[in-house]
C-alpha positions as CSV (number, residue, x, y, z in Angstrom):
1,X,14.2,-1.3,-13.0
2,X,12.5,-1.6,-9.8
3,X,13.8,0.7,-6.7
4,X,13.8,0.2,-2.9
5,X,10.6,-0.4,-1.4
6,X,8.8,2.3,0.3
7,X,10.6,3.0,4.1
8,X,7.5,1.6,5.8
9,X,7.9,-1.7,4.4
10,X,10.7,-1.5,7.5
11,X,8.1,-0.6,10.5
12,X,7.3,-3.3,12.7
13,X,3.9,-3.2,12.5
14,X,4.1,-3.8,8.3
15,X,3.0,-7.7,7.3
16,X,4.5,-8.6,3.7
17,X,1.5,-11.6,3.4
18,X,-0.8,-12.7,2.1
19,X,-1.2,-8.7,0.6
20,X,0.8,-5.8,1.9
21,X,-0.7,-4.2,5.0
22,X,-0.2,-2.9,8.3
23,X,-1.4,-4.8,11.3
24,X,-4.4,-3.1,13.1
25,X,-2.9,-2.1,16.5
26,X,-0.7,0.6,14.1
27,X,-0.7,3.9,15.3
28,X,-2.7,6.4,12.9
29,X,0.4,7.6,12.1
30,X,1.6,4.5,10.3
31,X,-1.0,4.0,8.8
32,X,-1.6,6.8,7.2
33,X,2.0,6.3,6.3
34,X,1.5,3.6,4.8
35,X,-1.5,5.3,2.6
36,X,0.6,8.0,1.4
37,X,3.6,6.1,0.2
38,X,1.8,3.1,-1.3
39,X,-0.2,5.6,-3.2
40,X,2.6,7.6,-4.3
41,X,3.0,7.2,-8.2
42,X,6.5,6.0,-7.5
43,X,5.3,2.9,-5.4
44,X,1.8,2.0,-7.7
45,X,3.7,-0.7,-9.6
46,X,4.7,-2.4,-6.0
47,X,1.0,-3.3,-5.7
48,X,-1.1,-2.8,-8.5
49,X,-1.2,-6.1,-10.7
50,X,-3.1,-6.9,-13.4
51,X,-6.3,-7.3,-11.7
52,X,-6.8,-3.7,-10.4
53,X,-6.3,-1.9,-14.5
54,X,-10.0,-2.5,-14.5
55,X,-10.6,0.2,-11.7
56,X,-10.0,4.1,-13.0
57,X,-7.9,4.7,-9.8
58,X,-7.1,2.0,-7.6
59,X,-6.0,3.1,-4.3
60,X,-4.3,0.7,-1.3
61,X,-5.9,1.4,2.2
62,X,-3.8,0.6,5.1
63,X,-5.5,-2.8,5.8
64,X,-4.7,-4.0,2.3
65,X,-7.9,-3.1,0.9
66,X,-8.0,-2.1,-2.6
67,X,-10.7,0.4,-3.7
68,X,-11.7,2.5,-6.6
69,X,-11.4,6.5,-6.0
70,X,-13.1,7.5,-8.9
């Protein structure tokens, strides 16, 4: 079952396409926001598809960047 998706998905700086991200004139705040719930183990399975299993701990930055925090 999938649950509600994370309370910043509501700001209006968040953009849905063409990857999840917040737009760049966010304040820190948000973005950092952003960081912290779409890392959260709780959110992971919003984002992480099947290409990202190959990295030992993807991590979303607030632009949409995926990287690998080993």
């Amino acid at each position: 079952m999938i649950g509600p998706a994370p309370s910043i998905t509501n700001s209006k700086f968040f953009v849905a396409k063409p990857v999840w991200h917040m737009k760049d004139d966010a304040p820190d705040r948000m973005k950092a926001l952003f960081e912290t719930q779409m890392n959260n183990e709780k959110n992971r399975f919003i984002w992480m598809l099947d290409k990202y299993k190959g990295m030992k701990n993807p991590y979303i930055r607030w632009n949409g960047e995926v990287i690998d925090r080993e």
